[in-house]
VOBA-1610 file (N, C-alpha, C; in pm, whole numbers, padded with zeros to 5 digits, always signed):
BEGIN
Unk+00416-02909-12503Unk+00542-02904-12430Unk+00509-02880-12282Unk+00572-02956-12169Unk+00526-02961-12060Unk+00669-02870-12000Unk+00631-02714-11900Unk+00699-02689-11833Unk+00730-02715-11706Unk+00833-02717-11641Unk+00862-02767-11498Unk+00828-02613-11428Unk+00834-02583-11292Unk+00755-02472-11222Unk+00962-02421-11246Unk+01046-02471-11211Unk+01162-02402-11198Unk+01174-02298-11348Unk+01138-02387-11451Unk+01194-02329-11551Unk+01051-02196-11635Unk+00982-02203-11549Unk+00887-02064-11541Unk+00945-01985-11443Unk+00974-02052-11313Unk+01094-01916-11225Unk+01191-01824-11296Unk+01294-01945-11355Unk+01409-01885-11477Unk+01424-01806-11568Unk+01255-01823-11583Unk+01250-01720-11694Unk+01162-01644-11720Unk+01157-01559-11594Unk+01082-01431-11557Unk+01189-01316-11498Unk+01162-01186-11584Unk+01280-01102-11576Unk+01288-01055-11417Unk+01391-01007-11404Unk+01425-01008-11295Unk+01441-00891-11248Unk+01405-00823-11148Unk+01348-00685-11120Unk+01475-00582-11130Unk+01446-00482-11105Unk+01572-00359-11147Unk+01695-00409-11002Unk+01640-00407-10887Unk+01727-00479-10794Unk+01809-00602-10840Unk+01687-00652-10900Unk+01808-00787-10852Unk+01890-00792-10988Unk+01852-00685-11106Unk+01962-00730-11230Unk+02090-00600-11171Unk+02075-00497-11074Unk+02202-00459-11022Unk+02279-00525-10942Unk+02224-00624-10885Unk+02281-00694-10824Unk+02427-00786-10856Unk+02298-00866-10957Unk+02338-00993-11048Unk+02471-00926-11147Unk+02457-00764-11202Unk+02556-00723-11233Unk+02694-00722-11160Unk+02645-00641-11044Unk+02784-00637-10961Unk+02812-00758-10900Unk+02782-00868-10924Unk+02838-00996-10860Unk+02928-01013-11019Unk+02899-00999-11111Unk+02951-01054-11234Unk+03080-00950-11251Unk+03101-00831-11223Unk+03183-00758-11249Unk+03291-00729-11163Unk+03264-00769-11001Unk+03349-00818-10918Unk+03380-00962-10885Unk+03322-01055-10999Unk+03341-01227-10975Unk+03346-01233-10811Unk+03235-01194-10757Unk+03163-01237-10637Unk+03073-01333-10676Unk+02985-01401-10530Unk+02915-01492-10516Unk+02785-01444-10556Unk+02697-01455-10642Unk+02486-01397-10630Unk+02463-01443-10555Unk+02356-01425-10442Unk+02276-01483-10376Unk+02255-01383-10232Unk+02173-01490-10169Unk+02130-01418-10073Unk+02241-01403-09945Unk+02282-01257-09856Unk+02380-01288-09783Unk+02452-01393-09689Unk+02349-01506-09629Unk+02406-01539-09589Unk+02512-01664-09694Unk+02409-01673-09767Unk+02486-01789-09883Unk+02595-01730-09999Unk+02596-01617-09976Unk+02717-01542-10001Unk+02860-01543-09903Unk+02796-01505-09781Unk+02935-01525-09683Unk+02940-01695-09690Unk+02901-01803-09698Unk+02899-01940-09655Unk+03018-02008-09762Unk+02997-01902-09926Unk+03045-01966-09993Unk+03152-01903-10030Unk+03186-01774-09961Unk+03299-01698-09991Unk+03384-01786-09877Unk+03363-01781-09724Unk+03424-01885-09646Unk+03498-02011-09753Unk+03418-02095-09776Unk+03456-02225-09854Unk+03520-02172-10008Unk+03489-02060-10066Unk+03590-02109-10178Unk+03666-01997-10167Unk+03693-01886-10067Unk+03785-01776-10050Unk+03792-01635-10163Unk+03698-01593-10186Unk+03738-01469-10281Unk+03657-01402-10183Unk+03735-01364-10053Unk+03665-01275-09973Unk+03681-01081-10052Unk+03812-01110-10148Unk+03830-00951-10133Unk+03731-00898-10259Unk+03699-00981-10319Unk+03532-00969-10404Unk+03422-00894-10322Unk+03412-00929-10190Unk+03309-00868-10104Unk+03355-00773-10024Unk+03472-00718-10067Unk+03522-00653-09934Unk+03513-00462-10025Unk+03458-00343-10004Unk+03453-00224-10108Unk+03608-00258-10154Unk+03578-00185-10309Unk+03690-00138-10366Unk+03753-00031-10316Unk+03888-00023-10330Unk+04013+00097-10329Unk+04063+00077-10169Unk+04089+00209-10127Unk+04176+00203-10026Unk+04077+00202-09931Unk+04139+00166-09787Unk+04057+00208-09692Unk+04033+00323-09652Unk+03905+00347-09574Unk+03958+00456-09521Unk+03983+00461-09410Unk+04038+00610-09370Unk+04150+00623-09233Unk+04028+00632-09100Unk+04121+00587-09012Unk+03985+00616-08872Unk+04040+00732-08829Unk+03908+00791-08737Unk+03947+00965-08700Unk+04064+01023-08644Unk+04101+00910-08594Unk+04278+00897-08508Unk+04399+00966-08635Unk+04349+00937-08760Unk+04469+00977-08840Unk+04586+00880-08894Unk+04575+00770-08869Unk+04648+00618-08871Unk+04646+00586-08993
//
């Protein structure tokens, strides 16, 4: 059986980083990848509030 070099990439586990990662992209249906190809594709398909923290904001020192 002849492997292609991608499908030896694919399937080599993937370090403690990048499976927290790969989690929290899956549990906030955000984009994986590297940032800038994260912002490129949140631009084009819009689930910016995927990348944006959860809950409320917080207040600036002003008290607003």
């Amino acid at each position: 059986m002849c492997y292609s070099p991608i499908l030896y990439y694919v399937n080599q586990p993937q370090t403690g980083a990048e499976l927290e990662a790969l989690r929290r992209s899956v549990n906030r249906g955000s984009p994986y990848g590297g940032p800038s190809w994260i912002q490129r594709t949140a631009q084009q398909l819009n689930p910016q509030s995927t990348l944006r923290p959860r809950g409320r904001p917080k207040k600036n020192e002003k008290g607003s």
